[in-house]
C-alpha positions as CSV (number, residue, x, y, z in Angstrom):
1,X,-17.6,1.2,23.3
2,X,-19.3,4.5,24.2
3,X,-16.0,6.0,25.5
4,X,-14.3,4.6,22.0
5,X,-17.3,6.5,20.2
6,X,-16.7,9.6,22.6
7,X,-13.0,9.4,21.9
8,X,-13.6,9.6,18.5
9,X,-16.3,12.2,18.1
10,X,-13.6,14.5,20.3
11,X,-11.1,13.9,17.0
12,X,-11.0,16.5,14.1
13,X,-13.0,15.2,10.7
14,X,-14.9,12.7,9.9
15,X,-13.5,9.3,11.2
16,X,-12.6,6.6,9.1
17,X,-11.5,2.9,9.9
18,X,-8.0,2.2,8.8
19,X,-7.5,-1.7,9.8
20,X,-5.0,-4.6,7.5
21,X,-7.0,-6.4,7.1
22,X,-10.4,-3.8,6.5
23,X,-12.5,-6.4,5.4
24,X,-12.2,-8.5,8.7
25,X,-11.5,-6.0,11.5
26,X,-14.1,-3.7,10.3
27,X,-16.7,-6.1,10.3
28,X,-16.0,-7.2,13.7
29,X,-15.4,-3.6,15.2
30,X,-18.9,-2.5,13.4
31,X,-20.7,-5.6,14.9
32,X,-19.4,-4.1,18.4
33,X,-20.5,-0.4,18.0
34,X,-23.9,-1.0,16.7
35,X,-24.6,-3.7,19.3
36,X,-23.1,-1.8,22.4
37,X,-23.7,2.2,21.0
38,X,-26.5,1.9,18.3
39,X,-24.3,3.4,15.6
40,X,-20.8,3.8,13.5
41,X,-19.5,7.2,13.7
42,X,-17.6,5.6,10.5
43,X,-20.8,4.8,8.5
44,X,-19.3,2.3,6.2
45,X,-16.2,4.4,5.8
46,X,-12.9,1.6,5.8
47,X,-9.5,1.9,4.2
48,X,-7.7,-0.8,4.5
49,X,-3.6,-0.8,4.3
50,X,-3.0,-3.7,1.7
51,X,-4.8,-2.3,-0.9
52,X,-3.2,0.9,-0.2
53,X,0.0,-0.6,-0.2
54,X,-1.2,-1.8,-3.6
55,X,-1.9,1.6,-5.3
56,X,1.4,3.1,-4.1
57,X,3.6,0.4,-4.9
58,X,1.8,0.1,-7.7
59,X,1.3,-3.6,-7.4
60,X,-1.1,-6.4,-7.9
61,X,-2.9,-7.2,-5.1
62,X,-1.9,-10.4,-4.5
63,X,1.5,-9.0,-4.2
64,X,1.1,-6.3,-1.9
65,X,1.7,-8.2,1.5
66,X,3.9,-6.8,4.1
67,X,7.1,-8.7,3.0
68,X,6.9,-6.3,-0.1
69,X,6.5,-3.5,1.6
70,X,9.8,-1.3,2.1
71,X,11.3,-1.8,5.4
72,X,11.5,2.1,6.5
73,X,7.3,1.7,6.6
74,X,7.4,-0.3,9.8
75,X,8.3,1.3,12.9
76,X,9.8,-1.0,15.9
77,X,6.6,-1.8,17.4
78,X,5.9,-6.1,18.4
79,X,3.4,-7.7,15.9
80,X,1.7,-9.4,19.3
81,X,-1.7,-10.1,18.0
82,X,-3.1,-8.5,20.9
83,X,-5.4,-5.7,19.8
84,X,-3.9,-2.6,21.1
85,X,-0.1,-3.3,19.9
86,X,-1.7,-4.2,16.7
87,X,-3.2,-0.9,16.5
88,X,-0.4,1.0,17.4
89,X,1.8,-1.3,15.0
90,X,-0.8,-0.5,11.9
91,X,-1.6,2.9,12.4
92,X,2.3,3.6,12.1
93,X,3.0,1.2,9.3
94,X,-0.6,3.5,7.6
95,X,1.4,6.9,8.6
96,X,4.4,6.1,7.3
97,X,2.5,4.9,3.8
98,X,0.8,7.7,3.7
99,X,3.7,10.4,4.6
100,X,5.7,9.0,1.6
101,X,2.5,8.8,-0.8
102,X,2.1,12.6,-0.5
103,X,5.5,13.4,-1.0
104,X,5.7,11.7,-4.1
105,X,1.9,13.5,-5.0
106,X,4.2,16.5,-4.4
107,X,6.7,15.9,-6.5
């Protein structure tokens, strides 16, 4: 956990946890750094993907799952449910999102 905090503090800006789903990941990666490190270097800063999904679909929640997501989001990375492919698999599915909400902010 200290090299995860390190790793972080070496990153440009202010960290913030991008997880689907926030509510549970964060929770459990929070528990970890404040047991192990004594602090969050994301304070209570979490964005999670769904409801992001959410605003730029410009859906309803409950409707704003993965299989209503567009296919050119997801990359070809294995939904293994081991922790690092997840991350990989999320952070690209978040990139993608958020690539194609600032294009349309730009347009």
């Amino acid at each position: 956990m200290n090299r995860y905090v390190d790793w972080l503090r070496s990153l440009p800006g202010k960290p913030v946890f991008v997880a689907y789903p926030a509510g549970f990941d964060f929770s459990f990666i929070y528990w970890y750094l404040m047991r192990f490190v004594g602090e969050s270097p994301f304070g209570h800063s979490a964005l999670d993907i769904e409801t992001f999904a959410m605003a730029v679909l410009k859906l309803d929640f409950c409707e704003s799952r993965k299989r209503n997501m567009p296919n050119h989001w997801f990359d070809e990375f294995p939904h293994t449910h081991v922790a690092l492919d997840d991350a990989v698999e999320q952070g690209a599915l978040f990139c993608n999102m958020l690539k194609e909400s600032r294009a349309a902010a730009d347009r």
